[in-house]
TIPAKOL-337242 format. One record per residue (C-alpha): x, y, z; residue number from 1. Coordinates in pm, whole numbers, plus 50000, padded with zeros to 5 digits. Layout:
! residues N
@X X | Y Y | Z Z | resi NUM
...
This chain:
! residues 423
@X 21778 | Y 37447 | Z 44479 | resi 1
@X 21765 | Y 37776 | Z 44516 | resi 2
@X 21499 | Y 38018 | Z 44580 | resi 3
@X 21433 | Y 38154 | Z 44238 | resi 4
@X 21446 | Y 37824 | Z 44087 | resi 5
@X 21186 | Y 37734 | Z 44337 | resi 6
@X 20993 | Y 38039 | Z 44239 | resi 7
@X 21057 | Y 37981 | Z 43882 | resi 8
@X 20899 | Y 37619 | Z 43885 | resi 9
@X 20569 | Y 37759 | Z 44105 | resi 10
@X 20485 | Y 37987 | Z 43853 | resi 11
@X 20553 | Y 37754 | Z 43563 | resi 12
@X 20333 | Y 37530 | Z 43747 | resi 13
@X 20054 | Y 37783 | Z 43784 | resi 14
@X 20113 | Y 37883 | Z 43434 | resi 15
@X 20007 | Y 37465 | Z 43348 | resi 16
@X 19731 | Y 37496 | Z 43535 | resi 17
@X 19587 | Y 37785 | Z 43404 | resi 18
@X 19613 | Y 37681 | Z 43071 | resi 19
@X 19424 | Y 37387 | Z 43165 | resi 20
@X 19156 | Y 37559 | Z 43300 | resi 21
@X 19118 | Y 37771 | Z 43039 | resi 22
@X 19051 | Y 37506 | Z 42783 | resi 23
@X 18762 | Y 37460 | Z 42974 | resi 24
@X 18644 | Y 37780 | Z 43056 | resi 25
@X 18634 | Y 37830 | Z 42692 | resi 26
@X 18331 | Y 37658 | Z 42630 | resi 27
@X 18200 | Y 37656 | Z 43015 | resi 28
@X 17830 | Y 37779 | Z 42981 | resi 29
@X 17722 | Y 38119 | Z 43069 | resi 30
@X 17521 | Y 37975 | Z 43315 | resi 31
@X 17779 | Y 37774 | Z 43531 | resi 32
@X 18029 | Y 38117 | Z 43504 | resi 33
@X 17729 | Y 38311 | Z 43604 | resi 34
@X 17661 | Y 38105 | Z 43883 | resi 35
@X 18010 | Y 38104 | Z 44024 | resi 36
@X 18017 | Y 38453 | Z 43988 | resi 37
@X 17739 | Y 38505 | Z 44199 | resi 38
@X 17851 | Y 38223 | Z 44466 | resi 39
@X 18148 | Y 38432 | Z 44524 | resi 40
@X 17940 | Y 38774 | Z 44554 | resi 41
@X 17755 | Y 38594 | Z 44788 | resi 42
@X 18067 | Y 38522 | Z 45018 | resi 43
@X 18247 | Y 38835 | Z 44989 | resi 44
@X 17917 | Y 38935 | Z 45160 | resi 45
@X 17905 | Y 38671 | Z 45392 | resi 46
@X 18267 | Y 38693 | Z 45483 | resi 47
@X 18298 | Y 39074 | Z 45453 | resi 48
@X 18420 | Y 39062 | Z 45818 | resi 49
@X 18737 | Y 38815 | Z 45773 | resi 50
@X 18814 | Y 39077 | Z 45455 | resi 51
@X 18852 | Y 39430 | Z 45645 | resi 52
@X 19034 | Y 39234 | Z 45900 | resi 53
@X 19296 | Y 39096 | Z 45650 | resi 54
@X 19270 | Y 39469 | Z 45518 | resi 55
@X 19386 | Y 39601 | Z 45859 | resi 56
@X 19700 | Y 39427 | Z 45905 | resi 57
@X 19802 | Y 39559 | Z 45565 | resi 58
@X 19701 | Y 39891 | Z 45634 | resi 59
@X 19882 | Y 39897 | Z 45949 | resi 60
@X 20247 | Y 39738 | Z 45774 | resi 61
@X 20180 | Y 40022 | Z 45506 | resi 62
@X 20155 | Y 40295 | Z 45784 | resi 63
@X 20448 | Y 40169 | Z 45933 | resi 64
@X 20635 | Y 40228 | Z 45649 | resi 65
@X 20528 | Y 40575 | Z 45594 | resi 66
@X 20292 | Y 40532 | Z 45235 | resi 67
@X 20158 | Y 40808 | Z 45117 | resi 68
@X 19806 | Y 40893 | Z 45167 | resi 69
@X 19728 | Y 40864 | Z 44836 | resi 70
@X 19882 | Y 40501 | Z 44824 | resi 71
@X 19659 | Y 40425 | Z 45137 | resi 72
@X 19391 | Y 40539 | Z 45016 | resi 73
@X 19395 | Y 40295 | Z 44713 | resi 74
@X 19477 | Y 40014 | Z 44987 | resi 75
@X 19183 | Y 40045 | Z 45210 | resi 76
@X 18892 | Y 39875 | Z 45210 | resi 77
@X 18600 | Y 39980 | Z 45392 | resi 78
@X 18229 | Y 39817 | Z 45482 | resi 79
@X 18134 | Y 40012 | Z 45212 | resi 80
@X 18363 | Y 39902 | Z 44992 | resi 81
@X 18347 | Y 39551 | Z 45023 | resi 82
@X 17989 | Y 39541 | Z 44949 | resi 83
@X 18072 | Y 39717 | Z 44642 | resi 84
@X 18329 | Y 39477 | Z 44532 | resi 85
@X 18056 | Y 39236 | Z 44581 | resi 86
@X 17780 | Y 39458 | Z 44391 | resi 87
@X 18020 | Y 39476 | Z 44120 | resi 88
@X 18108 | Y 39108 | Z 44061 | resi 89
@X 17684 | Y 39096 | Z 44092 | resi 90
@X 17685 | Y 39351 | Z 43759 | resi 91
@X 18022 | Y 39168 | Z 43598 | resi 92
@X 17760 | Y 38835 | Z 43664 | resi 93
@X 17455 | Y 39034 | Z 43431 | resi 94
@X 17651 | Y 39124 | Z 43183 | resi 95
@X 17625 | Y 38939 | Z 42837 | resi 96
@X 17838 | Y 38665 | Z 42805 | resi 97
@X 18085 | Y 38772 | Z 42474 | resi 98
@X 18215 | Y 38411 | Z 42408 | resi 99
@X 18082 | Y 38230 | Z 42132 | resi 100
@X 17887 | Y 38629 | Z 41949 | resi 101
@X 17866 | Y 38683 | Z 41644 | resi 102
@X 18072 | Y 38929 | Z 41532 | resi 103
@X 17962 | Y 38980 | Z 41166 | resi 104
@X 17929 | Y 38687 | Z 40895 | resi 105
@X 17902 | Y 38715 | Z 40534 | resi 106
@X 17888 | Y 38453 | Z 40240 | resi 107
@X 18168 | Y 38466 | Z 39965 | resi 108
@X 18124 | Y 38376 | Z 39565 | resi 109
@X 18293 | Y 38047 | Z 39624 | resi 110
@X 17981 | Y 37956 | Z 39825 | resi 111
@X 18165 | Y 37987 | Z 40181 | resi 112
@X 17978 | Y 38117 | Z 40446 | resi 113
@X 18230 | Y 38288 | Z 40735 | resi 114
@X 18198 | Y 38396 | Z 41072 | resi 115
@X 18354 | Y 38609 | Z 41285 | resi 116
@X 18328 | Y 38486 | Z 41627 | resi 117
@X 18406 | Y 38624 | Z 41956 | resi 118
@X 18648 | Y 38393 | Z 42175 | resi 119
@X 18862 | Y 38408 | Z 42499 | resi 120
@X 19224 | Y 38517 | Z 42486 | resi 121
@X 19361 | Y 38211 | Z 42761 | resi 122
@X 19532 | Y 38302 | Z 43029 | resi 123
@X 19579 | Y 38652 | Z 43134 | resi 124
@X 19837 | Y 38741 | Z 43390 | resi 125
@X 19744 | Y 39011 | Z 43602 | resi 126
@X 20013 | Y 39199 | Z 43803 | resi 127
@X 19884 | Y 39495 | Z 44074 | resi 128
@X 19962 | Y 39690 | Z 44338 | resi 129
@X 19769 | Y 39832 | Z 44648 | resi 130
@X 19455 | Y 39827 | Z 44519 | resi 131
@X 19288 | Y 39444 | Z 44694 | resi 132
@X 18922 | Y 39494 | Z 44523 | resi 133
@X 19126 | Y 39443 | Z 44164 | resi 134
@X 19192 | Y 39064 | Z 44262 | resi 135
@X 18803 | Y 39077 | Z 44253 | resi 136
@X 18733 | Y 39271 | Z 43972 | resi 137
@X 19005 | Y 39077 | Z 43713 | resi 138
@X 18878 | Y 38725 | Z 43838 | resi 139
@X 18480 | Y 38827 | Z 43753 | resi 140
@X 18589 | Y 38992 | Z 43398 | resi 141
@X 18838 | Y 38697 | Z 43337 | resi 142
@X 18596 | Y 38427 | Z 43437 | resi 143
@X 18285 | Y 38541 | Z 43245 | resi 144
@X 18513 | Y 38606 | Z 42938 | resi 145
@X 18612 | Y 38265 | Z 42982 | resi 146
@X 18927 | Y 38333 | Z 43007 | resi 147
@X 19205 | Y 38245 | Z 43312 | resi 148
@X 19376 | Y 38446 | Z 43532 | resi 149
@X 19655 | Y 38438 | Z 43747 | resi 150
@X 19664 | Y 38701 | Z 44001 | resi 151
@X 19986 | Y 38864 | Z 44135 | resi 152
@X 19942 | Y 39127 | Z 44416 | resi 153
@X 20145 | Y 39372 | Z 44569 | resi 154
@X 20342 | Y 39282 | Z 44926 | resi 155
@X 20084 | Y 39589 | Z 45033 | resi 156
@X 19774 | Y 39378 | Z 44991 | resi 157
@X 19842 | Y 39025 | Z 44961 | resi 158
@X 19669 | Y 38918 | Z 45343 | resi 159
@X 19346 | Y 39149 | Z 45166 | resi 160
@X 19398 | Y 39011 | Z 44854 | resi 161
@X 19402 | Y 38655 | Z 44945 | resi 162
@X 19103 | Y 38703 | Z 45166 | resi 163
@X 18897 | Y 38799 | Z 44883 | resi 164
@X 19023 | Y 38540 | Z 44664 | resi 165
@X 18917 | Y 38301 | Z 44921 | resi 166
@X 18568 | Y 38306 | Z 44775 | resi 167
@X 18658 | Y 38219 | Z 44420 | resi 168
@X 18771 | Y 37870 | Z 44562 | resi 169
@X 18384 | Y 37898 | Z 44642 | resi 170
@X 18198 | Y 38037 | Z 44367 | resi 171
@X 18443 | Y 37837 | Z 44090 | resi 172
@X 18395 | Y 37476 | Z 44337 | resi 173
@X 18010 | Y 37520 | Z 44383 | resi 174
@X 17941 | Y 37615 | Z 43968 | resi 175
@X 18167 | Y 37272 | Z 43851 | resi 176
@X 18396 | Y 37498 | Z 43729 | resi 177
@X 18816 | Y 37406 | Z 43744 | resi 178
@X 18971 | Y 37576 | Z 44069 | resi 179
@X 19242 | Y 37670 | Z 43856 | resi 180
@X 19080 | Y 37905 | Z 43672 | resi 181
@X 19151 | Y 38219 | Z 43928 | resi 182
@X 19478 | Y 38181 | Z 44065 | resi 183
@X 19678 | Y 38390 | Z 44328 | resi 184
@X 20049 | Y 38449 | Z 44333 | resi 185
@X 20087 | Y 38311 | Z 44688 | resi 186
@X 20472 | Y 38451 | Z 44710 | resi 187
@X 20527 | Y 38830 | Z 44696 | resi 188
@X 20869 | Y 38789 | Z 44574 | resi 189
@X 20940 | Y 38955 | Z 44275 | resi 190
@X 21088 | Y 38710 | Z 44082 | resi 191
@X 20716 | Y 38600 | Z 44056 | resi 192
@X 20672 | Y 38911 | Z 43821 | resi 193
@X 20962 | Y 38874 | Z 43600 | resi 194
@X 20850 | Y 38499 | Z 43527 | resi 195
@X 20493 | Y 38603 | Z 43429 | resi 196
@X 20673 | Y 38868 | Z 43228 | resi 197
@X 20827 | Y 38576 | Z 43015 | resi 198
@X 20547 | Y 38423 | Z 42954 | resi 199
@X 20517 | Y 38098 | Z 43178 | resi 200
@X 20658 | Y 37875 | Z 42911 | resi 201
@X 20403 | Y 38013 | Z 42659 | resi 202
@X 20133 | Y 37970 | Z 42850 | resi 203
@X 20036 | Y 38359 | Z 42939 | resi 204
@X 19868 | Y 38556 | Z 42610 | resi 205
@X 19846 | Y 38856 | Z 42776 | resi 206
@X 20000 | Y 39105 | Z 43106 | resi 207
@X 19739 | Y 39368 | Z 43276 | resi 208
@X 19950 | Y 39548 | Z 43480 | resi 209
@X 19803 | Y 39783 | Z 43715 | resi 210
@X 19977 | Y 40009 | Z 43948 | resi 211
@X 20239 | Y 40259 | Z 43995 | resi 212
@X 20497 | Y 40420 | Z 43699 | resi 213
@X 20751 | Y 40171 | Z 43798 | resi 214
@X 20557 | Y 39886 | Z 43793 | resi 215
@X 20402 | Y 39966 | Z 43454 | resi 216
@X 20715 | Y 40069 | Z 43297 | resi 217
@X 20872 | Y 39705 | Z 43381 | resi 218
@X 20614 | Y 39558 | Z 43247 | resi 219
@X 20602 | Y 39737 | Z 42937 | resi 220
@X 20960 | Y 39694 | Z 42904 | resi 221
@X 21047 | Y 39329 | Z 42984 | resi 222
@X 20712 | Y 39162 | Z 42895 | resi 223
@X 20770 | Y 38923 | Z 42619 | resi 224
@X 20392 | Y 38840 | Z 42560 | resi 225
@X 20171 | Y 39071 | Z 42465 | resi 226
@X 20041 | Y 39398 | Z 42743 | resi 227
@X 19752 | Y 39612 | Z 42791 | resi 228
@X 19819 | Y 39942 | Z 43043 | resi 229
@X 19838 | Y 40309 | Z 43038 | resi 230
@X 20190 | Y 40451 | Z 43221 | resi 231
@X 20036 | Y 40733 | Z 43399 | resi 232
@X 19716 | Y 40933 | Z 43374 | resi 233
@X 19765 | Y 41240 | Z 43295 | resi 234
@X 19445 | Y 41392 | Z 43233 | resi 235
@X 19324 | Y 41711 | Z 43112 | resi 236
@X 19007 | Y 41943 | Z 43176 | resi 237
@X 18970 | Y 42243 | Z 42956 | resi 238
@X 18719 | Y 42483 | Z 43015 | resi 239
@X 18636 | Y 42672 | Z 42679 | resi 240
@X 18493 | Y 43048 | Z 42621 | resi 241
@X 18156 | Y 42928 | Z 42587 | resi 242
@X 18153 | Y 42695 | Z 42878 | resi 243
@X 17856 | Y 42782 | Z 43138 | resi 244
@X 18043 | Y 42898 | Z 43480 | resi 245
@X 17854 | Y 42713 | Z 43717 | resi 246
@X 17934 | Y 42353 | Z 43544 | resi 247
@X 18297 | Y 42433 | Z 43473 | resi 248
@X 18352 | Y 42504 | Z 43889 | resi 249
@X 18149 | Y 42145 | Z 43953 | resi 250
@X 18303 | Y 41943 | Z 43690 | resi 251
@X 18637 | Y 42056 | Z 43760 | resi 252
@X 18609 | Y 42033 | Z 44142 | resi 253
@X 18468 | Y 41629 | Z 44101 | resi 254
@X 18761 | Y 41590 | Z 43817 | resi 255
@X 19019 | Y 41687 | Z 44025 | resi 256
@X 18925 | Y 41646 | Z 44457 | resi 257
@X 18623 | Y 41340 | Z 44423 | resi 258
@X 18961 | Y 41093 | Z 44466 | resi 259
@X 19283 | Y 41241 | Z 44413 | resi 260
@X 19434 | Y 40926 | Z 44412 | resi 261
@X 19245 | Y 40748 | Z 44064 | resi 262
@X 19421 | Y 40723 | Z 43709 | resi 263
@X 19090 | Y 40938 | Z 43574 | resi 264
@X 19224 | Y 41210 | Z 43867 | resi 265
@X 19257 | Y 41562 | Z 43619 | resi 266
@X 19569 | Y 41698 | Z 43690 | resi 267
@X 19592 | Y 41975 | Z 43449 | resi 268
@X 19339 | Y 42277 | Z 43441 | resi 269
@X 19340 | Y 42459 | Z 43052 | resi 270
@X 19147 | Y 42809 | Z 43045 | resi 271
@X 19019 | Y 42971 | Z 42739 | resi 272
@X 19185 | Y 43325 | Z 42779 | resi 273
@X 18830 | Y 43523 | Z 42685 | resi 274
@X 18659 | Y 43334 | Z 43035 | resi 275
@X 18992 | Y 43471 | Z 43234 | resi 276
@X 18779 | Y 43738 | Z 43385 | resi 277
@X 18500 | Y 43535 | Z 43487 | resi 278
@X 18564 | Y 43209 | Z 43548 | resi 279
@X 18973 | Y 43154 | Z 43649 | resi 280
@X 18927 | Y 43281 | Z 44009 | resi 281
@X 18594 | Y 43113 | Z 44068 | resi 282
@X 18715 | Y 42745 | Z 44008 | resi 283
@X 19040 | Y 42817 | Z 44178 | resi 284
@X 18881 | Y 42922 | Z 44465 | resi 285
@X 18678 | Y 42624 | Z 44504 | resi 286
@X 18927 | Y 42410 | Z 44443 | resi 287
@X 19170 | Y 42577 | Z 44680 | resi 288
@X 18870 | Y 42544 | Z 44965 | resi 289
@X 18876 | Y 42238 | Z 44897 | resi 290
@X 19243 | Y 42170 | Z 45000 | resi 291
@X 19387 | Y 42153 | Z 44632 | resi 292
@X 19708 | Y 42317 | Z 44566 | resi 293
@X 19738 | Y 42553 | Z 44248 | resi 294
@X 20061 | Y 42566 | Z 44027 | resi 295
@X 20000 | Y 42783 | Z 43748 | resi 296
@X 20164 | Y 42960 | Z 43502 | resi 297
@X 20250 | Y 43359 | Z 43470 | resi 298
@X 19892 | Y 43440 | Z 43412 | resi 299
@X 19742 | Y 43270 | Z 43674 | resi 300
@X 20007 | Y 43341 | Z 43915 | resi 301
@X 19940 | Y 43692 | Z 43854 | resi 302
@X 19575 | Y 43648 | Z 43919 | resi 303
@X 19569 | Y 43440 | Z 44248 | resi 304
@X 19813 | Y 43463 | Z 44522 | resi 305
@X 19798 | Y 43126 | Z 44659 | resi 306
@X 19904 | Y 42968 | Z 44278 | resi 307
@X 20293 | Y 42853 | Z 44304 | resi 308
@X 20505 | Y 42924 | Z 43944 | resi 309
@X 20490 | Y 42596 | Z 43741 | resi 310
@X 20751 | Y 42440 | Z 43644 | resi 311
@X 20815 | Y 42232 | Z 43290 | resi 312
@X 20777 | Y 41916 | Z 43499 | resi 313
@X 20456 | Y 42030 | Z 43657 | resi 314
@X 20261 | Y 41931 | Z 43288 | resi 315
@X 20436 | Y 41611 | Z 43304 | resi 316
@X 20352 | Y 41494 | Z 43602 | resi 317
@X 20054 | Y 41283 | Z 43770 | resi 318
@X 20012 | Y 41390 | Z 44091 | resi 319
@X 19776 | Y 41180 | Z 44252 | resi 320
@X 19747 | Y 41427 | Z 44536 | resi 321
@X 19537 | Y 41762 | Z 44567 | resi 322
@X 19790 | Y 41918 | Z 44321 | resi 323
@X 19663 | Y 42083 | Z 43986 | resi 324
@X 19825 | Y 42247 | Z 43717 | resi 325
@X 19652 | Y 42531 | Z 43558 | resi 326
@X 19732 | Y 42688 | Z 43260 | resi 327
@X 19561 | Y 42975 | Z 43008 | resi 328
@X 19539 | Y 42935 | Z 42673 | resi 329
@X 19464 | Y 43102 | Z 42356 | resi 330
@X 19198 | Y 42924 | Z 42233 | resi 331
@X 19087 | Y 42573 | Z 42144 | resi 332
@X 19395 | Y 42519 | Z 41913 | resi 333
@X 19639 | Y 42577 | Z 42195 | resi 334
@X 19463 | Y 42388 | Z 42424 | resi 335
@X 19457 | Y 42052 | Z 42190 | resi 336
@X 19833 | Y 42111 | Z 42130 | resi 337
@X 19908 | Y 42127 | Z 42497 | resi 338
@X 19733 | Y 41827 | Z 42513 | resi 339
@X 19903 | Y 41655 | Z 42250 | resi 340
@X 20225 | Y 41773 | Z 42413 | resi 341
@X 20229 | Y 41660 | Z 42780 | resi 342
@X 19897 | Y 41384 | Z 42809 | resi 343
@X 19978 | Y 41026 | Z 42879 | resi 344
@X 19678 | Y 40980 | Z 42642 | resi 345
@X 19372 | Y 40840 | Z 42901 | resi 346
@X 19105 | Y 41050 | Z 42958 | resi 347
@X 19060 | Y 41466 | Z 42847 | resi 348
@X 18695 | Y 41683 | Z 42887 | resi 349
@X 18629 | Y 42001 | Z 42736 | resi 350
@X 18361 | Y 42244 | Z 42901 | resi 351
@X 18187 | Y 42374 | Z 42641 | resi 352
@X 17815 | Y 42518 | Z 42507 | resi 353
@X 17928 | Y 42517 | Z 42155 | resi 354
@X 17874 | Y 42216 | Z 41966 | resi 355
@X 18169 | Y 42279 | Z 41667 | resi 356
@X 18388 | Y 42325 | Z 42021 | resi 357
@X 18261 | Y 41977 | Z 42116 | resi 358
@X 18331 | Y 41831 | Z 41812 | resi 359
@X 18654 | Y 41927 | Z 41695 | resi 360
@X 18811 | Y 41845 | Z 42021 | resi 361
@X 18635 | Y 41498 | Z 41990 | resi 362
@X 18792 | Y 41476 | Z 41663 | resi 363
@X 19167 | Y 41617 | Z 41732 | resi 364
@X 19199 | Y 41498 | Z 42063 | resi 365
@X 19388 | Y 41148 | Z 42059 | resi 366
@X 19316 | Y 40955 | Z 42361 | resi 367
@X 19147 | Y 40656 | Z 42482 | resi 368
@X 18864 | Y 40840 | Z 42664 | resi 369
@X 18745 | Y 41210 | Z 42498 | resi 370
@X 18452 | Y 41345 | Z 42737 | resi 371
@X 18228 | Y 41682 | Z 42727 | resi 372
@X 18084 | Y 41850 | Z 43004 | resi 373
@X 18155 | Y 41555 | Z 43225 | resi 374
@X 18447 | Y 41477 | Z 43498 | resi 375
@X 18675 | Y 41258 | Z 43431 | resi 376
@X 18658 | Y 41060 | Z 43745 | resi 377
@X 18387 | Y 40924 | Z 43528 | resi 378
@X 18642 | Y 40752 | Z 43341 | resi 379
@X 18592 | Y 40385 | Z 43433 | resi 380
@X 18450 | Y 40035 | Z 43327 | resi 381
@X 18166 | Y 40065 | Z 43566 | resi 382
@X 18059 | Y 40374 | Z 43499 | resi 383
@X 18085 | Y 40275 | Z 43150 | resi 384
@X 17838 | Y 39971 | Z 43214 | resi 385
@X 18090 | Y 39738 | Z 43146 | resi 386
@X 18020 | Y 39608 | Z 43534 | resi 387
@X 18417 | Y 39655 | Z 43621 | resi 388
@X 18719 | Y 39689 | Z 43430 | resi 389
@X 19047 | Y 39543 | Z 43431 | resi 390
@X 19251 | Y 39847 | Z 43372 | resi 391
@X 19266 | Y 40109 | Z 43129 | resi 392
@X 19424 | Y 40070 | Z 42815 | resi 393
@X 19640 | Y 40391 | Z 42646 | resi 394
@X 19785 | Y 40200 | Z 42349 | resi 395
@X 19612 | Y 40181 | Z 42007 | resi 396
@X 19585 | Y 39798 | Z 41973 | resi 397
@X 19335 | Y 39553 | Z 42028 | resi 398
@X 19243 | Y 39719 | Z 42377 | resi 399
@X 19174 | Y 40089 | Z 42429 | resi 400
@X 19019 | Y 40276 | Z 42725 | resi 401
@X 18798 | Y 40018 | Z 43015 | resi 402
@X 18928 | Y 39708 | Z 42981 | resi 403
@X 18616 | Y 39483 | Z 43044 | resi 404
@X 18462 | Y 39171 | Z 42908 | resi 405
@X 18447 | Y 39228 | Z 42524 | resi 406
@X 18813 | Y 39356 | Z 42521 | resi 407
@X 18882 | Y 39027 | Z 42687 | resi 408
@X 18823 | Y 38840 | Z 42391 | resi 409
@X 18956 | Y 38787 | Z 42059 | resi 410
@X 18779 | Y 38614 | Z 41780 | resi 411
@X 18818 | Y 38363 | Z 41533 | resi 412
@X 18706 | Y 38279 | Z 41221 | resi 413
@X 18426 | Y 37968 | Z 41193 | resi 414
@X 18428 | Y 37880 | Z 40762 | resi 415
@X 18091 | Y 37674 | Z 40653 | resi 416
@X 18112 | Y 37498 | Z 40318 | resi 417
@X 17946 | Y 37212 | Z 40115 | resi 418
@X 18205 | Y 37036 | Z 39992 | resi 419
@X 18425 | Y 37368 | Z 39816 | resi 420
@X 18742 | Y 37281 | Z 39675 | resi 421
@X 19010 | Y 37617 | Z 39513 | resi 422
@X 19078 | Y 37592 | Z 39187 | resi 423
C-alpha cells in the first residue's frame, strides 16, 4: 500500500470519527462544553512550559530555513501569549451557547407554528499555517458551537500545535465529552489537505482555511464542500479633509506598524488632496520613524524624499511587512473607487469629523469590515467580543467578517401542529 493510500484511509478515518462526535456534540449541554472548555484553559496554563518548548524547536527549523520575519512572527509563541490563548478559550467558554436559539418563530393561517432554530454545521475542517494558537482558537469556537473539528497544521507548527492540542484530550475526557470531537492531522503531508478538500467521504460541511495566498487559493479552488476565507487582506485607511490631524497620525501608525504581519495589517494609505498640506508629511513621518517604508505615487513622491515611485502592483499587494502604499486622492469618490478597484474586500477605515463622510463610505464601501476613526488592527473576533474567531470571511455567503460561534451554526426549521393536514 502505498503512502497516499495510507494517508487517504487516516483521514477518511478521522473524517468517521468526527462525524460521530458531532452527533453528539449537537445536543451536548452548554454546561459539559463549557466545562471542557475551561479544563483545557486550565492546562494550557498548567502546561504553558511543555508549549513554548514545542514552540522552540519549530522556531528554530523555521530559522533554519530562512522564513521571513513576518512568517516568524505569526509562529511564535511567547509566555505572554500562551496565557492569552488560554484567556481566550476562558472568553470562547462565557460566551452564549448559539445551539438550540431561537432565531425568530411565527404562526401561519393553517395553524402551524414554525421556528427558526440555530444548529451546528458538523464537522468543520480546518487547514492553517504558522500560526499554533489557531489549533486553540478553532477547537473552543468549534466545540461550544457544537460542532467538530479536525485540525490540519502547517509542517511550521505541528510540535506547537500538537502541544496545545494535548489539552483538549483533557478538557473533552474530564467534561464526558467524545475525544473525537477536536482532532489533529498527525501527518504534515500534504496529501492530508487535498483529502479534506474532497470532503472525507461526505463527512466535512465546511473548509476554514487560514494562511498564506497559496494555501487559500488551493483551497478555494479544489474544495468540493463548501469554504469560508478571505485570499489576502488588503486593507485600506483613508484619511478625509475633515479628519482631525492628531487621530489620523495614531490610527494610521497602529493600522499599519502595531503587527505588520496580521490580515487587518493596512497596507494602503488614501489622502484627501485638501489635507495634503497639513497632514501627508506628518503621518509619513511617523510612520517612516517607525521603520515603515513609503511607496507613493507622483504626489507624494514629490513631497517626501524617502517615498519610492509605486508601481501598479504596489495597490495589489499585501505586504505583511513595514511597507505602505500611499496614495492622494480627489475626494471621497476617488477614494471609494480605489477601493473598489484594488481591496481584497476585509477591512477599510475612513478618518473623518463629518458624519455624511462617515456614512456614505459605510454605505458604498463593500467589504466585510467598514470602520471610522478606528485602526484596523481592530479587525478581529476578539476584539469584536466574539471571544476568538476562526478566520475572516471575504465572501458574501452565510459567513462574512469574524468567523466566531454564531457563524458556526446554521439553523433549521422546528414545525408545531395539532393534527394539520394540506388540502
Amino acid at each position: 500500500m502505498s503512502d497516499k493510500q495510507n494517508i487517504a484511509e487516516l483521514m477518511e478515518a478521522m473524517g468517521k470519527k468526527a462525524a460521530a462526535a458531532a452527533r453528539i456534540l449537537a445536543s451536548a449541554s452548554t454546561s459539559a462544553k463549557r466545562s471542557a472548555l475551561l479544563t483545557t484553559a486550565d492546562c494550557i496554563d498548567a502546561k504553558s512550559q511543555d508549549i513554548l518548548s514545542a514552540n522552540e524547536k519549530d522556531m528554530e527549523a523555521a530559522k533554519e530555513r530562512g522564513m521571513s520575519a513576518s512568517f516568524l512572527d505569526r509562529l511564535e509563541l511567547t509566555p505572554v501569549r500562551v496565557k492569552s490563548i488560554a484567556n481566550d478559550m476562558r472568553k470562547v467558554a462565557a460566551l452564549d451557547d448559539p445551539v438550540g436559539v431561537t432565531i425568530a418563530e411565527w404562526d401561519v393561517p393553517s395553524g402551524l407554528h414554525i421556528s427558526r432554530v440555530r444548529t451546528p454545521l458538523g464537522v468543520i475542517g480546518i487547514i492553517f499555517e504558522s500560526r499554533p494558537n489557531v489549533t486553540a482558537d478553532a477547537g473552543a469556537l468549534c466545540l461550544l458551537s457544537g460542532n467538530a473539528a479536525i485540525l490540519r497544521g502547517g509542517s511550521d507548527s505541528i510540535l506547537s500545535s500538537k502541544a496545545i492540542h494535548a489539552c483538549f484530550h483533557e478538557g473533552l475526557d474530564a467534561a464526558g465529552l467524545p475525544g473525537d470531537a477536536i482532532q489533529l492531522v498527525p501527518t504534515t503531508d500534504r496529501t492530508a489537505v487535498g483529502e479534506m478538500l474532497k470532503g472525507l467521504g461526505g463527512n466535512i460541511d465546511v473548509i476554514v482555511p487560514r494562511g498564506g495566498k497559496g494555501l487559500v487559493a488551493r483551497v478555494q479552488e479544489e474544495a468540493r464542500v463548501p469554504v469560508f476565507s478571505h485570499l489576502e487582506g488588503i486593507c485600506h485607511v483613508y484619511v478625509d479633509k475633515s479628519a482631525d490631524l492628531n487621530m489620523a497620525v495614531e490610527v494610521v501608525l497602529n493600522a499599519k506598524m502595531r503587527r505588520t504581519s496580521i490580515c487587518g495589517a493596512a497596507e494602503t494609505l488614501l489622502v484627501h488632496r485638501d489635507v495634503v498640506e497639513t497632514h501627508l508629511e506628518p503621518i509619513i513621518e511617523a510612520l517612516i520613524a517607525a521603520g515603515c517604508e513609503i511607496r507613493g505615487d507622483t504626489t507624494v513622491t514629490a513631497r517626501i524624499t524617502q517615498a519610492i515611485p509605486a508601481t501598479k502592483e504596489d495597490w495589489h499587494t499585501e505586504y505583511e511587512e513595514p511597507i505602505i502604499s500611499v496614495a492622494v486622492v480627489a475626494d471621497l469618490n476617488q477614494a471609494i473607487e480605489h477601493i473598489a478597484t484594488y481591496s481584497s474586500h476585509h477591512t477599510e477605515a475612513i478618518i473623518t469629523e463629518d458624519a455624511n463622510a462617515r456614512d456614505e463610505f459605510f454605505a458604498r464601501v463593500d467589504s466585510a469590515i467598514v470602520m471610522h476613526n478606528a485602526s484596523t488592527q481592530f479587525a478581529d473576533g476578539g476584539e469584536f467580543g466574539m471571544g476568538a474567531e476562526i478566520g475572516i470571511a471575504t465572501g458574501k455567503m452565510h459567513a462574512r467578517g469574524p468567523v466566531g460561534v454564531e457563524q458556526l451554526t446554521s439553523f433549521k426549521y422546528l414545525v408545531a401542529g395539532t393534527g394539520q393536514t394540506r388540502p
